[in-house]
N, C-alpha and C positions, 0 to 999 in steps of 0.2 A: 404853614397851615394847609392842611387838606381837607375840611370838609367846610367851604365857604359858601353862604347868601348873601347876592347882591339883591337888595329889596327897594324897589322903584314904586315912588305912590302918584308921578305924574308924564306924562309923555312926552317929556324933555326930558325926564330923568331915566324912563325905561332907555330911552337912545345912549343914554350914557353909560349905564347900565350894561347895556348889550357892545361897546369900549371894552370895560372894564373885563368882561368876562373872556375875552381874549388873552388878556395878563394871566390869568388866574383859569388855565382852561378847567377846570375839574369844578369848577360852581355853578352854583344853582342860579336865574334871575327869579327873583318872584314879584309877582305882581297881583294887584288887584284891574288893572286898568286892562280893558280890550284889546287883543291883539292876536295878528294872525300867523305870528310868527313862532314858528314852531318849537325855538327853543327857549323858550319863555315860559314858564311855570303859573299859572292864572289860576288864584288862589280867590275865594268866597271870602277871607276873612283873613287880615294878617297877624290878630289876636292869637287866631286860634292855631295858625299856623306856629308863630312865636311858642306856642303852648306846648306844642308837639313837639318840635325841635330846636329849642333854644337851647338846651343842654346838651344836646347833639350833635352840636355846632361848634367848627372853631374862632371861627369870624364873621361876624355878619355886618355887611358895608349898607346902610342906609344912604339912598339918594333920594333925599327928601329935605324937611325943615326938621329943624333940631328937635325943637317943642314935639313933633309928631313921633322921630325919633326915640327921648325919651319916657313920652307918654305911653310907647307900645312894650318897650324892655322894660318899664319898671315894676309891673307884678313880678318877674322873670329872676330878677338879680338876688343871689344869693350871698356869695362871698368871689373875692378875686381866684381863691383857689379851684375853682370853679366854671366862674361865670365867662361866655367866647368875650374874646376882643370884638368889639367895639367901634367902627366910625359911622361918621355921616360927613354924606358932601350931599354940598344945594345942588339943583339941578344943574345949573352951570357951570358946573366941576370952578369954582373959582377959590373954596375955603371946605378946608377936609380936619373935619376937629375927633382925634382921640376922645370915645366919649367913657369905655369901659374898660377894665381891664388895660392901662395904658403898657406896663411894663409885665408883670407874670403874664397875662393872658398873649401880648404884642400887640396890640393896637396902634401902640405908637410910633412903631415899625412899621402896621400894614399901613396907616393916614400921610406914612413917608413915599412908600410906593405908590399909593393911590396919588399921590398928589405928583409926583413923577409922571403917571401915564396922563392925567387930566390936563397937565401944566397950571397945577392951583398952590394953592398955600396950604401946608400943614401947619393946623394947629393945636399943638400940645402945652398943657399944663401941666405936667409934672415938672417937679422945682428942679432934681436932677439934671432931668432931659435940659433945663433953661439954661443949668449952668454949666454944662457938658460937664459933670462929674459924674461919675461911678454910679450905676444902678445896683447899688447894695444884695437888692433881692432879688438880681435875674442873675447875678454873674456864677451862681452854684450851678446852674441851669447851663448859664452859657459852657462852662469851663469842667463839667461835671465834676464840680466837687462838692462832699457833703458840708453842713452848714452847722457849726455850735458856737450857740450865746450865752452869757449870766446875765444876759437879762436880756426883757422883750426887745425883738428887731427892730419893730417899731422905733423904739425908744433908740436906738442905736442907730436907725436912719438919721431920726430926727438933729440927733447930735451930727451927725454928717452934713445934711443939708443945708444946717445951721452956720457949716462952716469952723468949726468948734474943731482946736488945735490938736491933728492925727497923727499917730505912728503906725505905719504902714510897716511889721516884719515879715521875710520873704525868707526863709529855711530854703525853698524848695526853685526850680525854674520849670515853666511849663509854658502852653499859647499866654493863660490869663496872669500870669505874673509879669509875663513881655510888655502886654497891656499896658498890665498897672503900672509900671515901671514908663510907659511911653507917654502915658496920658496920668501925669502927677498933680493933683491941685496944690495949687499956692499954699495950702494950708494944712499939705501933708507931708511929712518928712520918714525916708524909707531910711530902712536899715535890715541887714544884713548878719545882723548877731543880738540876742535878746538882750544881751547883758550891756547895749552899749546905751537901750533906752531907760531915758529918765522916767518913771509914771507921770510925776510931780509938772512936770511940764505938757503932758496930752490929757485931754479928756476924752479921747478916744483911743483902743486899738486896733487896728483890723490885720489881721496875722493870718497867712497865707503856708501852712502848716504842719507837720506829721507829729508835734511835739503838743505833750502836755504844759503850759504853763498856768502860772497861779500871778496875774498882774493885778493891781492895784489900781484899774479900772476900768470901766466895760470896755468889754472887749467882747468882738468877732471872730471867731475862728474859721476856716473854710478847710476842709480838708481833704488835699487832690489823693486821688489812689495811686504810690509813691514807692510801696513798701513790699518787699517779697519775703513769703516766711516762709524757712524749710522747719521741715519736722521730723522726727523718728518716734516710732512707739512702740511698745507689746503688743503681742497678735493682739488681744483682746484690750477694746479702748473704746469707754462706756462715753458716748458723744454728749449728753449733756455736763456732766463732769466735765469732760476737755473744751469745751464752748466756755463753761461761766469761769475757769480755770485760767484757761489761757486768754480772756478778758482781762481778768486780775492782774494775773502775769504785765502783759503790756502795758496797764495803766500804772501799777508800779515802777513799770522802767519810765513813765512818763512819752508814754506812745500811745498815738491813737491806735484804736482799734480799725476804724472807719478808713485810714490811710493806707489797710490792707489793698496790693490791688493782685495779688498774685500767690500760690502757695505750691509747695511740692516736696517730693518725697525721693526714694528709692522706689524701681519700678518692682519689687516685691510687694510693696504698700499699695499697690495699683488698688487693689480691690476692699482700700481697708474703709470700713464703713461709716468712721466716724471722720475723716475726714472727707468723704463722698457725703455725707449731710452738710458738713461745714461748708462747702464747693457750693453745695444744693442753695444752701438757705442762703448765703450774704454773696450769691453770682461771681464768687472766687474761681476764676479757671485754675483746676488741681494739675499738675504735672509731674512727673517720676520720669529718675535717670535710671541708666544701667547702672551697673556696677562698673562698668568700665571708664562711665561719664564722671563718676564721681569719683572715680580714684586717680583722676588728671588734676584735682582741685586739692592744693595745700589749705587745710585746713588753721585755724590759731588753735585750736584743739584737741587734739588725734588722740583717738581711745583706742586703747588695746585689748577691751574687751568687742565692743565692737570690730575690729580685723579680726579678732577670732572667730567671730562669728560667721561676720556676712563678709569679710574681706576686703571692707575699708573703713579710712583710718575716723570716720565721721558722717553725719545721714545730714545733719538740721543745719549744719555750718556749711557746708557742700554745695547743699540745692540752693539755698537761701544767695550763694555766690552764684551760682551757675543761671538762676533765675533774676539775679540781678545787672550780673555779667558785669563784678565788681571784682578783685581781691582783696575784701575787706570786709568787714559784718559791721552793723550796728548794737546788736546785741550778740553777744559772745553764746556757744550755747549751755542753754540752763537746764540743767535737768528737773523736772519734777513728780511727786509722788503725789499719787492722787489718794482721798483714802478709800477706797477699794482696792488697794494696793495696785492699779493698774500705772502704769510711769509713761512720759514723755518725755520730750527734747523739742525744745524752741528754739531759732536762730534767725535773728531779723534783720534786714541790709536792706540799702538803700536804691534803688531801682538807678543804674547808671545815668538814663537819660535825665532823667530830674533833676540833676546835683549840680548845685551850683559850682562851677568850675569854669577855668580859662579856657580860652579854643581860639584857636585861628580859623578868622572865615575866609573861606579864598572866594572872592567877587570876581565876577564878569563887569567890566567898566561898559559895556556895549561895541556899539563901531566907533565911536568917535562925538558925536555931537555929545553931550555930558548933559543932555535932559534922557537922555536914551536909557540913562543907566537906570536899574530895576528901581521901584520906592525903597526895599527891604536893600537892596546893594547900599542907597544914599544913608541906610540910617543907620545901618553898619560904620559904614565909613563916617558918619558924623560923630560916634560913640568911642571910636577907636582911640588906645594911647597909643598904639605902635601902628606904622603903617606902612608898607612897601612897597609902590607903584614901580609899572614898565613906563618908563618916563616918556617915548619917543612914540608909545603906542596910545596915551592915556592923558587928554587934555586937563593943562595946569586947571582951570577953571573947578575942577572935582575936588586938586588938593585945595582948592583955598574954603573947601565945606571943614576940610579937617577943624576938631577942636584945640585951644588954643591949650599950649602944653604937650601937645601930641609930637611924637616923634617922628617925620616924617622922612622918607628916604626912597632916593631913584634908584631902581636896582639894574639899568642899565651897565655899573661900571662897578659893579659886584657879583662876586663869582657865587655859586651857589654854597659854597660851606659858607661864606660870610654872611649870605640871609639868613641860613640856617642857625646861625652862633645869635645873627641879633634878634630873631622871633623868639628863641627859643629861652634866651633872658629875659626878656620881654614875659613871657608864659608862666617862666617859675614866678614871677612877681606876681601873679594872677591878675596881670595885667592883657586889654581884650587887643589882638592882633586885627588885621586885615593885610592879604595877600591881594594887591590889588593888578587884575589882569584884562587885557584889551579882550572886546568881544563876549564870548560865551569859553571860560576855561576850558571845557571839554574840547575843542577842537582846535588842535597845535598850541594848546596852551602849557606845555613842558610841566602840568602838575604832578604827574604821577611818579616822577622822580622825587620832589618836596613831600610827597604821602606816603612814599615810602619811608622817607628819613622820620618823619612825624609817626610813622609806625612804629619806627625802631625806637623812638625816643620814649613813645608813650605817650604822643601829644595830643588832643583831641582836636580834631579839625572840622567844617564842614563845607559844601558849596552854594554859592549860592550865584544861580544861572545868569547870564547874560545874556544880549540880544546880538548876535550872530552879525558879521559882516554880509550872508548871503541872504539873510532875512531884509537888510536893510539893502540890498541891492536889488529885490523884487518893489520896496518902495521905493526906490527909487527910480526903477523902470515902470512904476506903473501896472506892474506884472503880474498874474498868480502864476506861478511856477508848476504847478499840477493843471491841468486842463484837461476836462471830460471829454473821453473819446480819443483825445490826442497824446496826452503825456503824464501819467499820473505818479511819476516817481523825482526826485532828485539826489544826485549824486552829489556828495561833496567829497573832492579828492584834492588832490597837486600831481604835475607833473613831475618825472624820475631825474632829481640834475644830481648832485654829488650824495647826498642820502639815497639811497636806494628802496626800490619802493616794493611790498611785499610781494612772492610769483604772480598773484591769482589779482593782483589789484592795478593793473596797467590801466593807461588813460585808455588805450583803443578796449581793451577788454570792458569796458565800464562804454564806453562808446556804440556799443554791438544794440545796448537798449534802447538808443535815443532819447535816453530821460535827460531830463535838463540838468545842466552839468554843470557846477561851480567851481573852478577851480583856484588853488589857492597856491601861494608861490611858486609862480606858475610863470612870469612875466618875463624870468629870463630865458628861457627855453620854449620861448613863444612856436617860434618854426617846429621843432621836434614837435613839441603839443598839436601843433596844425595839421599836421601832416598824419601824425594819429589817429585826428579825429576825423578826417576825410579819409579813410578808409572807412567808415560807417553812415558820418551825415550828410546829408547835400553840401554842396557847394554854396547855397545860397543859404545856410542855413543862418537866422539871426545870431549874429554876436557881438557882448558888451565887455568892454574893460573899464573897470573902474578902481579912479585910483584916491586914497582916502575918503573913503563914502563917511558922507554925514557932518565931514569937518567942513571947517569954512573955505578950505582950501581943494575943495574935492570938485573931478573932475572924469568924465563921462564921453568912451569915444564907442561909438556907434555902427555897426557895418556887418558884413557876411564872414560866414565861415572862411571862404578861398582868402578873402583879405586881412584875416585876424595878423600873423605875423608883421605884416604891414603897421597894421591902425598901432600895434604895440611899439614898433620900431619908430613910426612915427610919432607918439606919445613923449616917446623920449623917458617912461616912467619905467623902471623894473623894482621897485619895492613896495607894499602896502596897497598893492593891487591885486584885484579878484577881475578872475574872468567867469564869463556865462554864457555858457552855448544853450542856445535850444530854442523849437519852435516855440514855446510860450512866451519867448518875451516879446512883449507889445502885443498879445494875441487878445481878440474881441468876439471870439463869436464861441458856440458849445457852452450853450446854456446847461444848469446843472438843474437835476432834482428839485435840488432841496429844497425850494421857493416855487416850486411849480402847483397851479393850484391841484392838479389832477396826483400829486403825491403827496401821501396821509404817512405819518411819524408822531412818535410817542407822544411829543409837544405840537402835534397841530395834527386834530382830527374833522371831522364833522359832526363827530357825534356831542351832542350837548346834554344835559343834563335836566330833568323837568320833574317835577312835583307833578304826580297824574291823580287826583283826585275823584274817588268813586263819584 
């Protein structure tokens, strides 16, 4: 929300009031009550103020009593599509009630945060919200997808909230399909192929979409923008003809229209006009290749009047691949003839990211503690049928989230083609992998070898981050590792033992900075390392060795730069240990900015905002 009123009718509520508006710096307070406080808005009349900008408004937060609350909105309210959200809290921040607009407008959202900043109770009555099932009517909103029904929403909520026996189909994957898919009620069952639901058993459908179908009863449609269409035409191409045309066209193929989210051409057609309307009117980004871009793309079509022409083998099947960044079309292409004798070519594919398909996620597991690991890492791996942990790096406690049936495996005492063999059966099954890795994979996590194999094979993969052993060793010291004025960089390296380490990238060369330095297998070549790093740091400079941070068994030795080889020797640890040099650890003093009251930033100014009445 950005343009909010907090409306205060009593002087415990203006104090709260003037709370609130801290959260929400860009609001107005209004009041009728005396005050000398400059950023308070002191209004003759809240009627009249309501009257002026109630439609103006995105949110306006009543601190007051209910009754007064909606005795002032109710000339005001028109419909949801419309009318701001909505709360009221009593003066005593102790009960924060959703009054208007709970869901379209968000009220029931802002009565959550409000009640956050107050420490009160939010109270919502929408039946939805009660039963944390699906908000029907925000999620096109949420998810920008368009919304088609055969019959009133209303009515199609109501069958929802009722709890009334749903099929949820899902064609497509995107954020709000993950959603739906994570947050299922009892009394909805998904699927994955149109053909495999019964009508006779739902009285609801909610279909998540680029496909026309014809179901056997109500049904919801949502339709994400999924779809890329290439085109070709004659110079001359009369735009409304090719609009209500190629409408036709797609709903024949049984395609939404609406699922368009992309379109393009040959960059000869740059300037062609009717599809520079089509771009215009329904906010299609238009795109054109060369001639060069598109004669890289094997087509399922290749025309030979076309290479004679423009000199490749196809225009609509081309772009529609190259803009989907698929080798595959969903509709083949069609030629048609308009009657003004003007012709086109349609060719419509599926937008690669959207398609439901198998991948391997490759997970950061964290350092070691197994609450460390990301929410999105756990529910990966909770979902997973195939699963391949570093066994010696990655606490049992993680495999035992595994689901039950899942194939689990230490890849300790497997070579790399053998991971590769059993992921990669695993995937043709369209069965979901996880590559499950100590730490954060990006940093000595050997992926970029498995990515490239998953290149070669065609496999689709993705990452998904971990929490770093050098992040959990500044928690662990207590630490920020950047400190104003002192040290505002960190290095994460290893020292040079039988791998050898790039020219330009040596411990002393990295050393010359004094940035705080983590380094990483590092523990046997402790002395080498020492003696590196005193050519640059003090002698006395703090340093940590720590060896399995975060597990139960981790352990923590403490001392100066001159003594690091020492504390390691005496450790008795050379594997699974990080060292950290630098003055930031333990360091207390060099205050920063950012909380300083004398510095002003986007989100904390001085300037407030006020209703100044002639």
């Amino acid at each position: 929300m950005k343009k909010i009123a907090i409306i205060a009718t009593t002087d415990r509520g203006l104090a709260q009031a003037l709370i609130l508006q801290k959260e929400f710096p860009k609001s107005l307070v209004v009041t009728t009550r005396t005050t000398e406080n400059e950023n308070v808005s002191v209004v003759a009349s809240l009627n009249d103020y309501l009257n002026d900008y109630f439609h103006k408004l995105d949110g306006i937060c009543f601190v007051s009593a209910l009754g007064i609350c909606v005795r002032l909105i109710a000339p005001f309210i028109e419909t949801k599509a419309t009318d701001p959200a909505v709360v009221c809290v009593d003066d005593h921040g102790k009960n924060i009630q959703s009054v208007l607009s709970g869901h379209q407008g968000g009220a029931n959202q802002f009565a959550e945060k409000i009640a956050q900043v107050v420490g009160g109770k939010a109270i919502i009555s929408t039946s939805s919200d009660l039963q944390e099932i699906w908000a029907l009517d925000t999620l096109s909103q949420t998810y920008d997808w368009t919304v088609e029904t055969d019959q009133p929403l209303n009515h199609l909520i109501s069958l929802f909230v009722n709890n009334q026996p749903t099929a949820l189909l899902l064609d497509v994957k995107d954020k709000g399909t993950a959603y739906l898919e994570k947050n299922l009620p009892e009394f909805v069952t998904v699927f994955y192929d149109a053909e495999e639901i019964d009508a006779e058993k739902f009285e609801l459908l909610i279909a998540v979409t680029y496909k026309i179908y014809d179901f056997n009863l109500p049904s919801l449609y949502y339709r994400p923008k999924v779809l890329a269409l290439g085109s070709g035409c004659s110079k001359t191409l009369d735009f409304p003809l090719f609009e209500a045309r190629l409408k036709a066209e797609l709903e024949e193929q049984k395609i939404a229209f609406s699922a368009l989210k992309t379109f393009g051409s040959i960059d000869i057609k740059a300037q062609q006009s009717a599809y520079l309307d089509l771009s215009k009117k329904y906010y299609l980004p238009f795109s054109t290749f060369s001639k060069e871009e598109i004669d890289e793309v094997k087509v399922p079509n290749p025309s030979e009047m076309v290479q004679s022409k423009i000199g490749v083998d196809g225009v609509s099947e081309s772009s529609a691949m190259l803009l989907s960044k698929q080798d595959k079309v969903l509709v083949e292409k069609t030629k048609v003839h308009l009657e003004n004798d003007d012709k086109f070519t349609y060719s419509i594919a599926l937008i690669k990211d959207f398609e439901r398909r198998s991948a391997v996620a490759i997970i950061g597991a964290g350092p070691g503690d197994e609450e460390l690991i990301t929410v999105k890492g756990k529910q990966y791996l909770e979902e997973a049928d195939c699963v391949l942990y570093a066994g010696s790096l990655v606490p049992e406690e993680m495999i035992s989230w595994c689901k039950e049936g899942a194939i689990v495996r230490n890849s300790a005492m497997m070579t790399l083609e053998e991971q590769i063999t059993l992921m990669f059966d695993q995937y043709k099954k369209g069965n979901s992998v996880v590559r499950l890795h100590s730490g954060d994979p990006s940093l000595y996590g050997a992926i970029q070898e498995q990515m490239t194999i998953f290149d070669e094979l065609g496999m689709e993969y993705f990452i998904v981050p971990g929490i770093s052993a050098f992040s959990a060793a500044a928690a662990v010291l207590k630490s920020e590792f950047t400190i104003p004025e002192v040290v505002q960089s960190i290095v994460l390296t290893r020292g040079e033992g039988k791998t050898p380490m790039p020219p330009k990238e040596s411990v002393e060369a990295f050393a010359k900075t004094n940035a705080t330095m983590c380094l990483f297998l590092s523990a046997g070549i402790a002395k080498k390392v020492q003696a590196q790093l005193l050519n640059h740091f003090d002698e006395n400079t703090p340093v940590a060795v720590m060896y399995r941070l975060t597990w139960r068994d981790e352990e923590v030795y403490q001392g100066q730069l001159k003594d690091l080889a020492q504390i390691v020797k005496d450790s008795k640890k050379t594997r699974t240990v990080l060292i950290v040099v630098g003055k930031a650890i333990g360091a207390r003093k060099n205050r920063s900015q950012l909380y300083s009251p004398d510095w002003q930033h986007i989100f904390r100014t001085n300037k407030k905002f006020v209703v100044k009445e002639a």
